[in-house]
mmCIF file of the C-alpha atoms, coordinates in Angstrom:
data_MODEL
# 
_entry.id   MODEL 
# 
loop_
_atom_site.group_PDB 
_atom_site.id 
_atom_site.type_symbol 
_atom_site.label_atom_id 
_atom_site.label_alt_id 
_atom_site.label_comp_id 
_atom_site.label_asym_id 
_atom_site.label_entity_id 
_atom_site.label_seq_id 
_atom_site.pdbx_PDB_ins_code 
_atom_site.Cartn_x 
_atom_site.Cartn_y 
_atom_site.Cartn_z 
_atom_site.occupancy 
_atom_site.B_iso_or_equiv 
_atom_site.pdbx_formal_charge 
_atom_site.auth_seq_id 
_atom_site.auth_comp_id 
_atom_site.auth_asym_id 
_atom_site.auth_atom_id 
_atom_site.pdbx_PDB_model_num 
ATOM 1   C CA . UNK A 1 1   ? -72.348 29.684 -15.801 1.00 0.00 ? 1   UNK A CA 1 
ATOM 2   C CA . UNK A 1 2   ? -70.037 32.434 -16.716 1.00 0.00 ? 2   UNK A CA 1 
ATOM 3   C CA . UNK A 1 3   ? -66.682 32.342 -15.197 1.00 0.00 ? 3   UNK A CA 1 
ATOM 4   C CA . UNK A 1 4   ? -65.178 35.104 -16.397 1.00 0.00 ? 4   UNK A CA 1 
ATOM 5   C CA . UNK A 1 5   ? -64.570 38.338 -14.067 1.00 0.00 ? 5   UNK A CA 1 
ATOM 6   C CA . UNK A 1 6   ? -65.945 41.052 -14.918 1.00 0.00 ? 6   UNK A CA 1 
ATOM 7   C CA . UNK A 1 7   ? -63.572 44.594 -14.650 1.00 0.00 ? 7   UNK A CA 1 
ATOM 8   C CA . UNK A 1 8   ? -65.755 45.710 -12.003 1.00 0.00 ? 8   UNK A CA 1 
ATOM 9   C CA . UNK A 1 9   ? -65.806 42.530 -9.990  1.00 0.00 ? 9   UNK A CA 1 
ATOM 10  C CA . UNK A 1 10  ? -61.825 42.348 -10.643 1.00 0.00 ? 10  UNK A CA 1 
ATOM 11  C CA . UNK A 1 11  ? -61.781 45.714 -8.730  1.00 0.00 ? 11  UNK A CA 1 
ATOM 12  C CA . UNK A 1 12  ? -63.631 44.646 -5.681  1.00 0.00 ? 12  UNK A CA 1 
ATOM 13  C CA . UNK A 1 13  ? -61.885 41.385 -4.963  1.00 0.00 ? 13  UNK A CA 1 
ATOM 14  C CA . UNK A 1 14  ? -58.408 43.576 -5.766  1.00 0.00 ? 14  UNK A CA 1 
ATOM 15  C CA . UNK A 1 15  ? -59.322 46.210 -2.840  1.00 0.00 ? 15  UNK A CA 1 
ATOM 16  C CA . UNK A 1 16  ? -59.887 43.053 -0.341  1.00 0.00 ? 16  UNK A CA 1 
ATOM 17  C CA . UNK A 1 17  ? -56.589 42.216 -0.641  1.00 0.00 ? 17  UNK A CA 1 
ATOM 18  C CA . UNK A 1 18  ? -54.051 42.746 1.522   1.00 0.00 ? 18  UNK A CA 1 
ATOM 19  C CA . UNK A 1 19  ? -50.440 43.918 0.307   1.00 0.00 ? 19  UNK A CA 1 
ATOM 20  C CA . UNK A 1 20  ? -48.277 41.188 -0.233  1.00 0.00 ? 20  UNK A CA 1 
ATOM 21  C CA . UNK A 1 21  ? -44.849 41.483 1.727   1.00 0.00 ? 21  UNK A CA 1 
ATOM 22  C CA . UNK A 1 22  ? -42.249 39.172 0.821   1.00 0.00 ? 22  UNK A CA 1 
ATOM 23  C CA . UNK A 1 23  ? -40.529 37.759 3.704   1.00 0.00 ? 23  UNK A CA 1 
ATOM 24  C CA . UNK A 1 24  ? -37.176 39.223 4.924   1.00 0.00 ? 24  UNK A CA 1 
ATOM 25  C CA . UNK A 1 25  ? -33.896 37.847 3.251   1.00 0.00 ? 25  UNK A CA 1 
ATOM 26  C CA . UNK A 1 26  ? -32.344 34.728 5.175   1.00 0.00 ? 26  UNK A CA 1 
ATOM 27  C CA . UNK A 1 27  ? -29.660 35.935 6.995   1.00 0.00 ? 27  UNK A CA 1 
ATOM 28  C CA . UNK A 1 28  ? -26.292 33.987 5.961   1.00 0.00 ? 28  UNK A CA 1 
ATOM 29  C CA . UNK A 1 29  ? -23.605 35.566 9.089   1.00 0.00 ? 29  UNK A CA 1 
ATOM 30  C CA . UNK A 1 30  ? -24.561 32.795 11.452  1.00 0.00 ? 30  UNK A CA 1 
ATOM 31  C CA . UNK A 1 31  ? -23.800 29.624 9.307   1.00 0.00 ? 31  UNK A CA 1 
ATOM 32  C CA . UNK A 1 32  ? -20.827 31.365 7.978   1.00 0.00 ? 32  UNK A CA 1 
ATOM 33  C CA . UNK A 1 33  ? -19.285 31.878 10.907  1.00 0.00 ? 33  UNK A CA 1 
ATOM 34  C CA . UNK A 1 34  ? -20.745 28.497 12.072  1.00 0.00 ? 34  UNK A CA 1 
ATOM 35  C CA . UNK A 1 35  ? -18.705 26.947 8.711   1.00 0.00 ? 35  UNK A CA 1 
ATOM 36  C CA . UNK A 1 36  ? -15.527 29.279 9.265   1.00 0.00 ? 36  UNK A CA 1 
ATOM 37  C CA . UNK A 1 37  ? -15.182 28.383 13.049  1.00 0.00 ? 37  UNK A CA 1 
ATOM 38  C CA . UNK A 1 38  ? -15.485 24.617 12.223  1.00 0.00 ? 38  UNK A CA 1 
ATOM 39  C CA . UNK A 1 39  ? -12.434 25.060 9.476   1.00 0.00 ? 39  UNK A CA 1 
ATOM 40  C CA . UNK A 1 40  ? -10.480 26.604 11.842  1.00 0.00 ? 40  UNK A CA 1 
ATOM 41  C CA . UNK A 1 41  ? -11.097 23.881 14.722  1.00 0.00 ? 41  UNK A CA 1 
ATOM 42  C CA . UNK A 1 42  ? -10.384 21.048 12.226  1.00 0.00 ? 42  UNK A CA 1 
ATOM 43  C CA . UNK A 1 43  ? -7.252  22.656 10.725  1.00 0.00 ? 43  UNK A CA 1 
ATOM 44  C CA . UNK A 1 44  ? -5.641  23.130 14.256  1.00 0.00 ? 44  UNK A CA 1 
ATOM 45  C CA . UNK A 1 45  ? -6.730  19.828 14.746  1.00 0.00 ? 45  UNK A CA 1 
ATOM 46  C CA . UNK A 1 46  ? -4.929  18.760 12.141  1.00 0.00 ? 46  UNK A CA 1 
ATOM 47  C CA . UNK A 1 47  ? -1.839  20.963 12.616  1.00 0.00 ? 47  UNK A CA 1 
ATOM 48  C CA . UNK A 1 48  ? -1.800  19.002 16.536  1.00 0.00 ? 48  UNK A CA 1 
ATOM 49  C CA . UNK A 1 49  ? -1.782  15.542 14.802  1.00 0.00 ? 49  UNK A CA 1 
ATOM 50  C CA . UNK A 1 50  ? 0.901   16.257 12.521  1.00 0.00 ? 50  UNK A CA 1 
ATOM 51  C CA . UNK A 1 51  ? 3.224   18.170 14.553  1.00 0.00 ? 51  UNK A CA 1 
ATOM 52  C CA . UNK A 1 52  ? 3.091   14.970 16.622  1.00 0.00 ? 52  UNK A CA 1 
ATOM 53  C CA . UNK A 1 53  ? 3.723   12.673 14.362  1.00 0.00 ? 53  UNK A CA 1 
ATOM 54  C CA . UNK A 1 54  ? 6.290   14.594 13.149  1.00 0.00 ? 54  UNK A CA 1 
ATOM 55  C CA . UNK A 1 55  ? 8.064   15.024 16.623  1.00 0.00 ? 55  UNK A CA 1 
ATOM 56  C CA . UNK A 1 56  ? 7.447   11.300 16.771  1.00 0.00 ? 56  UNK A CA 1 
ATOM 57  C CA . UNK A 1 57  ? 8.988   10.182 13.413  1.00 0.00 ? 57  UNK A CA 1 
ATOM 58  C CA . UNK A 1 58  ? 11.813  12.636 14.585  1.00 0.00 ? 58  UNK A CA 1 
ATOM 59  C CA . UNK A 1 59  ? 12.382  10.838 17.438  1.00 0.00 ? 59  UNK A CA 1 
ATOM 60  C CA . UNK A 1 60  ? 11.818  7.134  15.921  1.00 0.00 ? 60  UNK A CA 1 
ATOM 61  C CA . UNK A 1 61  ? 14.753  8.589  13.507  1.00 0.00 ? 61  UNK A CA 1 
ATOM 62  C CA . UNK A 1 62  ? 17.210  9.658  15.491  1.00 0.00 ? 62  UNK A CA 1 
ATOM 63  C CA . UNK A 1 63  ? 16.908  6.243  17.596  1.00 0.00 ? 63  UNK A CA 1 
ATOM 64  C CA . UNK A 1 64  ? 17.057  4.158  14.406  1.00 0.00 ? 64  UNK A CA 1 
ATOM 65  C CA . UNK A 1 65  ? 20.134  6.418  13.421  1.00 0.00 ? 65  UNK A CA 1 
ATOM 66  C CA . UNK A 1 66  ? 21.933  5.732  16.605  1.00 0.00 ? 66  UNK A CA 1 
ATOM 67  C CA . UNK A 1 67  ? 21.023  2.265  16.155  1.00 0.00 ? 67  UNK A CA 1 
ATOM 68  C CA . UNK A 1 68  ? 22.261  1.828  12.941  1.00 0.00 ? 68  UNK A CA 1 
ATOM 69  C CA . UNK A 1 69  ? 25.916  3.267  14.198  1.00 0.00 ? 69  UNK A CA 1 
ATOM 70  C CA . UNK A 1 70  ? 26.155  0.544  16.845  1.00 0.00 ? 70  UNK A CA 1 
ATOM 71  C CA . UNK A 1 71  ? 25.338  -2.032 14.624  1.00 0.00 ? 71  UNK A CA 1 
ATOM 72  C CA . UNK A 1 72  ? 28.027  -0.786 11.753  1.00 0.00 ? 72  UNK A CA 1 
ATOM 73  C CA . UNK A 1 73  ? 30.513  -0.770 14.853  1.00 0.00 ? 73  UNK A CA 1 
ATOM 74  C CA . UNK A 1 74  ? 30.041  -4.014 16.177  1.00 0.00 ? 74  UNK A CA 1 
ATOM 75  C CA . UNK A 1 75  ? 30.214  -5.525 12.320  1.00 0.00 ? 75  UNK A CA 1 
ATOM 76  C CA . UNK A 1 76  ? 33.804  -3.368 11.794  1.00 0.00 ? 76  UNK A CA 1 
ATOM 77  C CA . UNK A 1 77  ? 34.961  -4.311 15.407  1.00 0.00 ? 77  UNK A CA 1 
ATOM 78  C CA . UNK A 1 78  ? 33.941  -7.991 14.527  1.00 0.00 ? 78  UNK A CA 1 
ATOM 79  C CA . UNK A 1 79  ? 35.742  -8.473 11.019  1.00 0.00 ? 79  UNK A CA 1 
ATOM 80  C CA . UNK A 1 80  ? 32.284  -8.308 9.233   1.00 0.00 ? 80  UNK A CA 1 
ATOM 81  C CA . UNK A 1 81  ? 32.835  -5.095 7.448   1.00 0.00 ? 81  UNK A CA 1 
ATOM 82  C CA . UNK A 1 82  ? 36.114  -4.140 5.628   1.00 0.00 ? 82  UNK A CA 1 
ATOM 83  C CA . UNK A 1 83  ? 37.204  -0.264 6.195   1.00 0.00 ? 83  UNK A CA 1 
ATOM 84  C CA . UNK A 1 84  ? 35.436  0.353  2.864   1.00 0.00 ? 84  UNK A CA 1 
ATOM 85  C CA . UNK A 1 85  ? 32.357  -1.021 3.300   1.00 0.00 ? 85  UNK A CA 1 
ATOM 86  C CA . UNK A 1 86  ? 32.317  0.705  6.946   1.00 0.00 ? 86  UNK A CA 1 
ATOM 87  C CA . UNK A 1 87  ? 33.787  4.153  5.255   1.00 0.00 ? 87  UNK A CA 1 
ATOM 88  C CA . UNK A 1 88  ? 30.422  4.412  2.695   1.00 0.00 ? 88  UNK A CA 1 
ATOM 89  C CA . UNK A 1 89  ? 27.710  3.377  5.803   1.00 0.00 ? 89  UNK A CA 1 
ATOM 90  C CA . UNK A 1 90  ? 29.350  5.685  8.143   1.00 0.00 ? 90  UNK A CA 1 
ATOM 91  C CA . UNK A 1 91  ? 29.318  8.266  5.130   1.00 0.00 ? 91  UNK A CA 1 
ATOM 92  C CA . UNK A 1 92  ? 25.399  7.470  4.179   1.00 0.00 ? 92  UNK A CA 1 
ATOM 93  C CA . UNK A 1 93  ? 24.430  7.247  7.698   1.00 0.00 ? 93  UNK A CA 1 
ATOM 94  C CA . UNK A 1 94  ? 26.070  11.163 8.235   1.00 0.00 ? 94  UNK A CA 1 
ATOM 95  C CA . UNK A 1 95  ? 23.896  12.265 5.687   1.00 0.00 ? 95  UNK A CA 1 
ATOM 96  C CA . UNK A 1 96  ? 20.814  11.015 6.356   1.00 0.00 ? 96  UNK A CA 1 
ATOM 97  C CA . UNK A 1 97  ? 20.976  11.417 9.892   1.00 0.00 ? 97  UNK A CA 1 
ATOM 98  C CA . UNK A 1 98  ? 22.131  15.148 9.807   1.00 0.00 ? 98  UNK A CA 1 
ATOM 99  C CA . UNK A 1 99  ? 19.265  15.311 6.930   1.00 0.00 ? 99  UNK A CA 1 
ATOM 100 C CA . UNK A 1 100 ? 22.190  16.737 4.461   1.00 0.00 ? 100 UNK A CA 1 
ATOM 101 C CA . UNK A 1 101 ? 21.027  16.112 0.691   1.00 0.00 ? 101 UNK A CA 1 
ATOM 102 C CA . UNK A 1 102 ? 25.118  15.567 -0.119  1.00 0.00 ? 102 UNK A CA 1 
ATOM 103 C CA . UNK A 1 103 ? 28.224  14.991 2.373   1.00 0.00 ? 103 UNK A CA 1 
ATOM 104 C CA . UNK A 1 104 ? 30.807  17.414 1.407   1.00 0.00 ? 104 UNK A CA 1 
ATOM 105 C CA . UNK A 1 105 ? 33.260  19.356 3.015   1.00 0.00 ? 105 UNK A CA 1 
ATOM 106 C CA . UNK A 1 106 ? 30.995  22.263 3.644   1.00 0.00 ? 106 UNK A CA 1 
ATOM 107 C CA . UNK A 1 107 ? 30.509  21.725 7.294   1.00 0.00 ? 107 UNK A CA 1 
ATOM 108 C CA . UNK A 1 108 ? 26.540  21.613 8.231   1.00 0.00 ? 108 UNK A CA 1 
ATOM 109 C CA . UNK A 1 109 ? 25.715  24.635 10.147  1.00 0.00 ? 109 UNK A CA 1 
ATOM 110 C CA . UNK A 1 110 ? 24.895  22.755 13.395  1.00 0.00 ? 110 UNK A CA 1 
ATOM 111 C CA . UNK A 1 111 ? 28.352  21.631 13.580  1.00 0.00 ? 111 UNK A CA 1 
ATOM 112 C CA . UNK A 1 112 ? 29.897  25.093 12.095  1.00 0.00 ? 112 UNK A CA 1 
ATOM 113 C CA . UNK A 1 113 ? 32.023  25.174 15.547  1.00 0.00 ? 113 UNK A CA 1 
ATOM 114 C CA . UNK A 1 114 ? 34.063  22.048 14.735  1.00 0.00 ? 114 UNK A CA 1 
ATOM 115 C CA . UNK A 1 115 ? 34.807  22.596 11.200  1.00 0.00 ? 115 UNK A CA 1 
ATOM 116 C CA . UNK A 1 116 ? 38.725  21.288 10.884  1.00 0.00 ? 116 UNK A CA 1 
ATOM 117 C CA . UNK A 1 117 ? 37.098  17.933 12.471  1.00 0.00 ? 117 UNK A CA 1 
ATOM 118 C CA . UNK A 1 118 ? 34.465  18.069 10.115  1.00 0.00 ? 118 UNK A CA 1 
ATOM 119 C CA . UNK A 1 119 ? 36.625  18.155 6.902   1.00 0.00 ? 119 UNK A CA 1 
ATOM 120 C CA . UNK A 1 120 ? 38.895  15.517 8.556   1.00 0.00 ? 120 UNK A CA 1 
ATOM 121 C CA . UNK A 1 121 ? 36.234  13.094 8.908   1.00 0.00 ? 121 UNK A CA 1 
ATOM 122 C CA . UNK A 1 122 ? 34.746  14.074 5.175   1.00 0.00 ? 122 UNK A CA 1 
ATOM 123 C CA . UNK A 1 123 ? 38.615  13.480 3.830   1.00 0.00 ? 123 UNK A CA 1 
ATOM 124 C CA . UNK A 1 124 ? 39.349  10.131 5.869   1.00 0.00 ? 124 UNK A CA 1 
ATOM 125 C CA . UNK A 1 125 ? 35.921  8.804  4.258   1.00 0.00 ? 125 UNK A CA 1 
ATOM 126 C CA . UNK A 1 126 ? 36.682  9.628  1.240   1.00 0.00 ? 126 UNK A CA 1 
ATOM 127 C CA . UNK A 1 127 ? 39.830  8.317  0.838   1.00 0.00 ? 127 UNK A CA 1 
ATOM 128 C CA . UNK A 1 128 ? 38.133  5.021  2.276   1.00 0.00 ? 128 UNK A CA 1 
ATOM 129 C CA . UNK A 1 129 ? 35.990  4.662  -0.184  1.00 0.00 ? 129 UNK A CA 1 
ATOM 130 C CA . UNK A 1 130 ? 37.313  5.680  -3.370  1.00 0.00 ? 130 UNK A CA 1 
ATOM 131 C CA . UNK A 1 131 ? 41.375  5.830  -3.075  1.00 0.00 ? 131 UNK A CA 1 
ATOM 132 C CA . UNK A 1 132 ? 42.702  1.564  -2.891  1.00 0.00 ? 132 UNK A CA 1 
ATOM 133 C CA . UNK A 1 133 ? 45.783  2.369  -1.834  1.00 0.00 ? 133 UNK A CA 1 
ATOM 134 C CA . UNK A 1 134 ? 45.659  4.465  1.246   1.00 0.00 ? 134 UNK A CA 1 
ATOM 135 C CA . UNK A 1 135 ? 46.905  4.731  4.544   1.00 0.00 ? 135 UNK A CA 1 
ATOM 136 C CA . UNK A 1 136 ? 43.628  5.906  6.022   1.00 0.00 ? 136 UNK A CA 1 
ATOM 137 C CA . UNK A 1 137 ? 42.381  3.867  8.685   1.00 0.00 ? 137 UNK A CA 1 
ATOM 138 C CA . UNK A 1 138 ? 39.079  3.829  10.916  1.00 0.00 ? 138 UNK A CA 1 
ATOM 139 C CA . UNK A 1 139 ? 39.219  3.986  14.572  1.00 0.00 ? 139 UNK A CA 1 
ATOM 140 C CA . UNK A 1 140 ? 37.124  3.755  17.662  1.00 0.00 ? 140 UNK A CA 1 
ATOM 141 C CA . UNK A 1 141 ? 36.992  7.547  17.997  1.00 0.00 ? 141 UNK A CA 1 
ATOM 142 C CA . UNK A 1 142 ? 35.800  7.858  14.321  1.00 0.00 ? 142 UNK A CA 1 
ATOM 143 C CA . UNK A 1 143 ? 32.392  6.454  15.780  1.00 0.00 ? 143 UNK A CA 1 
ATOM 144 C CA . UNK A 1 144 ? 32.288  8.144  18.925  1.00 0.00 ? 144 UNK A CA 1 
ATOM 145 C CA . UNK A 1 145 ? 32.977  11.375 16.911  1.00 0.00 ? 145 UNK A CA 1 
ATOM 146 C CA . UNK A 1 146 ? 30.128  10.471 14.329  1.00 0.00 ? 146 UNK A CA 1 
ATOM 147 C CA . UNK A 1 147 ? 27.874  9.885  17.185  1.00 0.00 ? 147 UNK A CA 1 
ATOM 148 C CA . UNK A 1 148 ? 28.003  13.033 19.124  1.00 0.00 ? 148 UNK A CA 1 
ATOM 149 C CA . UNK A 1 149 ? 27.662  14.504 15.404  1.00 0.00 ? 149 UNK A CA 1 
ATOM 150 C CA . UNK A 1 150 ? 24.351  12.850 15.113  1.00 0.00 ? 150 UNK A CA 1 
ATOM 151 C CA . UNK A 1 151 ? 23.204  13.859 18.363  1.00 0.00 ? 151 UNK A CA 1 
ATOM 152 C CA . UNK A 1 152 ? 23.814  17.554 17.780  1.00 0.00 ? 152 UNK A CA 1 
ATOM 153 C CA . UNK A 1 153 ? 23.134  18.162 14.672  1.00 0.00 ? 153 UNK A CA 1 
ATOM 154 C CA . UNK A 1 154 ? 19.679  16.012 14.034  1.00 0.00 ? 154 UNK A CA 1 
ATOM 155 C CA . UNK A 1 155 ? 17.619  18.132 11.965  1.00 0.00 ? 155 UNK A CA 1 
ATOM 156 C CA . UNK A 1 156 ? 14.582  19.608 13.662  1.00 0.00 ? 156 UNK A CA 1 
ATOM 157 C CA . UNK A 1 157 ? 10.753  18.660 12.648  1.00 0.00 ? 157 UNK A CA 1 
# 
């Protein structure tokens, strides 16, 4: 048995057919918008969680700082810590608490309205800590000055 079409019969089966229509292009708008809408809702998501924890490592900061003062008070009112020793805590705990990256006399601009107290404080610990000889001497208003300072001028999150 032949196989083989002949050009006639090729003709007759090719009228029987229908056109072929190739089916209509997928349309991509609904999963983009799908895909964009879930990027947004995780990145506020994610812009929520962190805000939080920033708010709340803010807030576990500023307690630790205030802690931290007590504690170097009690060990200078007690004897524990010499002026010196007190001078460069009270110095490290003003800069990291006011989130300064050095302690100089350029008064933070949260505290710009008590700027002759300011440069006070930054000379009196300086002269605690590096100068042997010196008259300077720590008091109970240094803290409670250092402590309003730390309350006012926290840096924001």
């Amino acid at each position: 048995m032949n196989t083989m079409l002949t050009e006639q019969q090729f003709t007759q089966i090719n009228q029987h057919l229908a056109g072929i229509e190739l089916p209509p292009e997928p349309n991509w708008w609904p999963l983009i918008w799908m895909v964009t809408g879930v990027v947004i809702a995780l990145l506020i998501v994610v812009l929520i969680i962190w805000r939080k924890n920033r708010i709340r490592v803010s807030n576990s900061l500023a307690g630790t700082v205030a802690q931290r003062l007590h504690q170097i008070q009690q060990q200078w009112r007690n004897g524990e810590l010499d002026q010196r020793s007190t001078a460069y805590q009270l110095a490290a705990l003003l800069r990291l608490g006011l989130g300064l990256k050095q302690l100089d006399h350029n008064t933070p601009d949260s505290l710009a309205d008590q700027q002759p107290q300011w440069q006070a404080m930054i000379t009196l610990l300086q002269q605690l800590r590096y100068q042997t000889n010196t008259d300077a001497q720590l008091n109970e208003q240094t803290f409670v000055i250092i402590q309003n300072w730390l309350r006012q001028g926290a840096p924001e999150c």
